[in-house]
C-alpha positions as CSV (number, residue, x, y, z in Angstrom):
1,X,-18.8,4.3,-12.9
2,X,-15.8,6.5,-12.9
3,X,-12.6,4.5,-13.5
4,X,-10.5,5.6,-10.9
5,X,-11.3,4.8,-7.0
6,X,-9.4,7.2,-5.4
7,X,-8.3,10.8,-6.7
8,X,-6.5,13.2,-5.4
9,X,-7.1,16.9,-6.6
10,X,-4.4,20.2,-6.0
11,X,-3.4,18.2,-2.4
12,X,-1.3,20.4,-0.1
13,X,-0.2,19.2,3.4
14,X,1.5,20.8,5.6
15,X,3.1,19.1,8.9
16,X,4.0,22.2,11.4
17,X,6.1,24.4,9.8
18,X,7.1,22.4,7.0
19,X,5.1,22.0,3.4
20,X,5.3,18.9,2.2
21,X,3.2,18.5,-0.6
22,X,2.7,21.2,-2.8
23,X,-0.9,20.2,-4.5
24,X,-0.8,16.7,-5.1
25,X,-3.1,15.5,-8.1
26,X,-3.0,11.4,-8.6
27,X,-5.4,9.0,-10.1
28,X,-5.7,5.3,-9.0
29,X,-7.9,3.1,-11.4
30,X,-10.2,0.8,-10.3
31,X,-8.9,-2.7,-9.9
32,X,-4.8,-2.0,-11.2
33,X,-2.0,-2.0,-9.5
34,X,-0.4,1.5,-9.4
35,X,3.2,2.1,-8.2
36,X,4.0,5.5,-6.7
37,X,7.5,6.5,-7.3
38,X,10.3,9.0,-6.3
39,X,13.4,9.8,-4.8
40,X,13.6,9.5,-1.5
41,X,11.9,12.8,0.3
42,X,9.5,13.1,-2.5
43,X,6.3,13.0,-0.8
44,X,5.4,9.4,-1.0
45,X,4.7,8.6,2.2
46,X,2.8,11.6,2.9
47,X,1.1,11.5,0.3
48,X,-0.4,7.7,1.7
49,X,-0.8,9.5,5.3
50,X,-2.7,11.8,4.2
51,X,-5.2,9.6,1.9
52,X,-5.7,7.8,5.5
53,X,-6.0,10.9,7.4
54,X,-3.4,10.3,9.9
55,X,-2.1,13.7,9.0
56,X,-5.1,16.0,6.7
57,X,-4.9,17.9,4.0
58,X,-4.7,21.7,4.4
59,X,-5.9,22.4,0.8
60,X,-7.5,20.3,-2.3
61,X,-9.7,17.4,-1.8
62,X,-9.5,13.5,-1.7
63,X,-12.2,11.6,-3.2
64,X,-12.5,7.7,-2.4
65,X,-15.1,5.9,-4.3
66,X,-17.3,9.3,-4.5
67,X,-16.8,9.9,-1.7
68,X,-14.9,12.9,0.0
69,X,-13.2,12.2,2.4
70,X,-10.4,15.3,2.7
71,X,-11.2,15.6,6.3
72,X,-12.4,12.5,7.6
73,X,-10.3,10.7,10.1
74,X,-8.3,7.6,10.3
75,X,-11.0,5.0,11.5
76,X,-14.1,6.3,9.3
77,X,-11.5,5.9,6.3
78,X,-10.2,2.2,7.5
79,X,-14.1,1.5,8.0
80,X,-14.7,2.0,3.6
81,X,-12.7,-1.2,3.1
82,X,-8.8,0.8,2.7
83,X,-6.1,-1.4,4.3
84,X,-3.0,0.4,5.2
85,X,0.4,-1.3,5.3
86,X,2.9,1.5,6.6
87,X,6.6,1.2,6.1
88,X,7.2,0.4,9.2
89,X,4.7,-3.0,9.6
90,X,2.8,-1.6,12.9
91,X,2.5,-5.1,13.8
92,X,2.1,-5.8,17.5
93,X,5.2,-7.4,18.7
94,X,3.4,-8.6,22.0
95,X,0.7,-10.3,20.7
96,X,0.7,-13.4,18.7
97,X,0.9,-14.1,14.9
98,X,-3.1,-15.0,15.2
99,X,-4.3,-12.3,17.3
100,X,-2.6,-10.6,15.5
101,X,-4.7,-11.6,12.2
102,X,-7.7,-11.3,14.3
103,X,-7.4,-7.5,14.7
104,X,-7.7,-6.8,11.9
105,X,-10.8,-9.3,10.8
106,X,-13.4,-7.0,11.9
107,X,-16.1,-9.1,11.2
108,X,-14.7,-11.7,14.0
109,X,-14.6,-11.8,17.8
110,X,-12.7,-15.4,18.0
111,X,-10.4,-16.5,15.7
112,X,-12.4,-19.6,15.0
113,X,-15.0,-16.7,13.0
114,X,-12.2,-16.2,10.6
115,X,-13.2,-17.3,7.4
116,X,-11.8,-20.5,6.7
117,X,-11.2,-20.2,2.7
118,X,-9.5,-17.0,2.8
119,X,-7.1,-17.9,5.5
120,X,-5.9,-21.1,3.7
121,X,-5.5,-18.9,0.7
122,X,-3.2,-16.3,3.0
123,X,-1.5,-19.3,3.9
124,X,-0.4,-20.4,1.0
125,X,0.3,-16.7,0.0
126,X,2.3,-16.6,3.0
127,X,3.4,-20.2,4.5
128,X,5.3,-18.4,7.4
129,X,2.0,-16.5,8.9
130,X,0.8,-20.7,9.7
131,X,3.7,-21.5,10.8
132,X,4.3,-19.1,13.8
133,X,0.3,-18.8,14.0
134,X,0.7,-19.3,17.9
135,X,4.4,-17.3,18.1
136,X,4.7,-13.5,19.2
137,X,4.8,-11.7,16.3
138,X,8.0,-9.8,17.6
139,X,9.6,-13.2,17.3
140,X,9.7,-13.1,13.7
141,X,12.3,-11.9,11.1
142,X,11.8,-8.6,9.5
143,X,10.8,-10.6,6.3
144,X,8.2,-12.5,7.9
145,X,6.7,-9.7,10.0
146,X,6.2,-8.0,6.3
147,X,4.7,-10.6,5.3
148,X,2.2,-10.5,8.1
149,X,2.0,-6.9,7.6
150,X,-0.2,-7.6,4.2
151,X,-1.5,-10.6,5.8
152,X,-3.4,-9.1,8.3
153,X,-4.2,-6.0,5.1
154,X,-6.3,-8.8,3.2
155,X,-7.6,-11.0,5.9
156,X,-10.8,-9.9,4.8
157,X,-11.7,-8.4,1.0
158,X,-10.8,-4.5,0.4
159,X,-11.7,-2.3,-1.8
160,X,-8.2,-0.6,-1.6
161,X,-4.8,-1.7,-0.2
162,X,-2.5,0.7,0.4
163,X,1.4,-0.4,1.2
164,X,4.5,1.5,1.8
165,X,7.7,-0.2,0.7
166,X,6.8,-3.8,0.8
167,X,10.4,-5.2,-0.6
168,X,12.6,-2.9,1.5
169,X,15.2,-4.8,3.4
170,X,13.9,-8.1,2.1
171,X,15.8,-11.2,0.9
172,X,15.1,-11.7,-3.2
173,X,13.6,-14.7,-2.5
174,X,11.0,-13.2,0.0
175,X,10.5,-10.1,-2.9
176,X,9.7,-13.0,-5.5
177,X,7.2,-14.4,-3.3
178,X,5.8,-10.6,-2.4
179,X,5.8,-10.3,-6.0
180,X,3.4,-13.3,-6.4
181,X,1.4,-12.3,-3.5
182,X,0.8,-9.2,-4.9
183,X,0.3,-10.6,-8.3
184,X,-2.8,-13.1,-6.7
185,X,-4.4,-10.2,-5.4
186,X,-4.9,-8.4,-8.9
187,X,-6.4,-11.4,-10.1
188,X,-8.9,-10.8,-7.1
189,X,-9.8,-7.0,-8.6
190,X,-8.5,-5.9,-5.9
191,X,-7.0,-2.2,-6.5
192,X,-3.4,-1.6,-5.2
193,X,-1.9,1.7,-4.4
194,X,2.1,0.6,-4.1
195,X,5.0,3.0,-2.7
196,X,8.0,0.7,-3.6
197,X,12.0,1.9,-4.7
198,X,12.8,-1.4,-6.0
199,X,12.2,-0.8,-9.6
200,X,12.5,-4.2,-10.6
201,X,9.6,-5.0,-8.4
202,X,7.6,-2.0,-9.6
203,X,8.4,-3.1,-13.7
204,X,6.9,-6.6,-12.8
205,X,3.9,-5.9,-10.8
206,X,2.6,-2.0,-11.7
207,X,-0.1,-1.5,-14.2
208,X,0.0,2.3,-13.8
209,X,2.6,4.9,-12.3
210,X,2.8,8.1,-10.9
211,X,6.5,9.6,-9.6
212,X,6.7,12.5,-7.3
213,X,9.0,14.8,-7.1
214,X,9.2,18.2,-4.3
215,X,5.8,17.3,-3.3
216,X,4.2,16.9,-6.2
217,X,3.5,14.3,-9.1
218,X,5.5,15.3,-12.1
219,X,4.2,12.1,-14.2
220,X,1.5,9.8,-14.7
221,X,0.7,6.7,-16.9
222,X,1.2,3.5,-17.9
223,X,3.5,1.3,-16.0
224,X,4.8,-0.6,-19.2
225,X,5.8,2.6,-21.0
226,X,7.7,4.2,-18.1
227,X,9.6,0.9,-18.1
228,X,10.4,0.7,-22.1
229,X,12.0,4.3,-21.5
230,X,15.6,4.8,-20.1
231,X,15.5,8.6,-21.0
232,X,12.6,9.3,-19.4
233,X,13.5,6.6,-16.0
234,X,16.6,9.1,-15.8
235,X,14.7,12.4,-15.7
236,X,12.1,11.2,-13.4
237,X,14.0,9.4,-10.9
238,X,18.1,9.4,-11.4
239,X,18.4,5.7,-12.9
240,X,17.1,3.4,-15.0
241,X,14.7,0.3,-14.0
């Protein structure tokens, strides 16, 4: 089996006019935790739009699990088992904490068909998503709708979870407890693709790391070495972790 599940190869993506990335190559292992990095207007983000095909590649090829999947769209890439937690949430405001959950359980029309084990264990990932379980998600602080953002992500098993900038604008004390939610979901195998600025949270949670810079990846490799390396934090991304 080839070690990494998803690879991106020479990825260019334009949007309009503009060229955003400028051939992408990245490599996420199978069952790690890697953190993508950058300053801000790097390419993060689009690069993560355009693994989910919400905007497509104009040249190179992304591969998910052997499969190519450069041009597919949106719901046939959500259907392989990727969850996608955008920087913005996307949680609807109008509908309830649950219904909200039940969206995204595919394999359940009532919420009654949830399963039982993994919800307790999202609880107690997450005591807030029980606790306004019957409350309009629009109701909740940005912290807590975050954390019903990755909620919903894993309320059933993926094969890849995908999240933009889970800490930004969160309390420490809701980052510590992302940080352990996050940590609990390694221990599951599951493989994590991370876009995070919060460098402290990167240190304590990546196993691997690529950084982006102008559209394109300028460095790739362990997580732990990266960290041990204030020269080399400064010439990839301004500061030191």
């Amino acid at each position: 089996m080839n070690q990494d599940l998803l690879q991106l190869s020479g990825v260019h993506t334009h949007i309009g006019a503009y060229h955003i990335l400028h051939g992408v190559d990245l490599a996420v292992p199978h069952g790690q935790l890697t953190m993508l990095l950058g300053r801000n207007g790097a390419g993060k983000t689009t690069t993560l739009r355009t693994i989910m095909g919400l905007w497509h590649a104009s040249q190179g090829s992304v591969v998910f699990d052997g499969k190519n999947i450069t041009d597919a769209e949106t719901p046939s890439i959500a259907g392989l088992d990727i969850a996608y937690v955008p920087e913005n949430m996307g949680i609807f405001s109008d509908l309830t904490v649950k219904e909200n959950m039940l969206l995204a359980a595919r394999r359940a029309r009532y919420a009654a068909q949830m399963d039982t084990k993994r919800l307790e264990w999202i609880f107690s990932l997450f005591p807030a998503v029980e606790k306004f379980w019957n409350h309009p998600a629009g109701k909740l602080s940005g912290g807590q709708k975050q954390m019903l953002a990755v909620a919903r992500a894993i309320v059933e098993p993926r094969k890849l979870l995908i999240v933009d900038e889970p800490s930004k604008g969160l309390a420490p004390a809701i980052i510590n407890n992302m940080i352990d939610a996050f940590a609990q979901l390694k221990q599951t195998g599951t493989t994590i693709l991370l876009v995070e600025q919060n460098l402290s949270f990167a240190k304590r949670l990546g196993d691997h790391v690529a950084v982006m810079d102008n559209g394109k990846v300028v460095h790739s490799g362990s997580m732990k070495t990266l960290a041990a390396d204030e020269k080399l934090q400064h010439a990839l991304l301004g500061l030191s972790i």
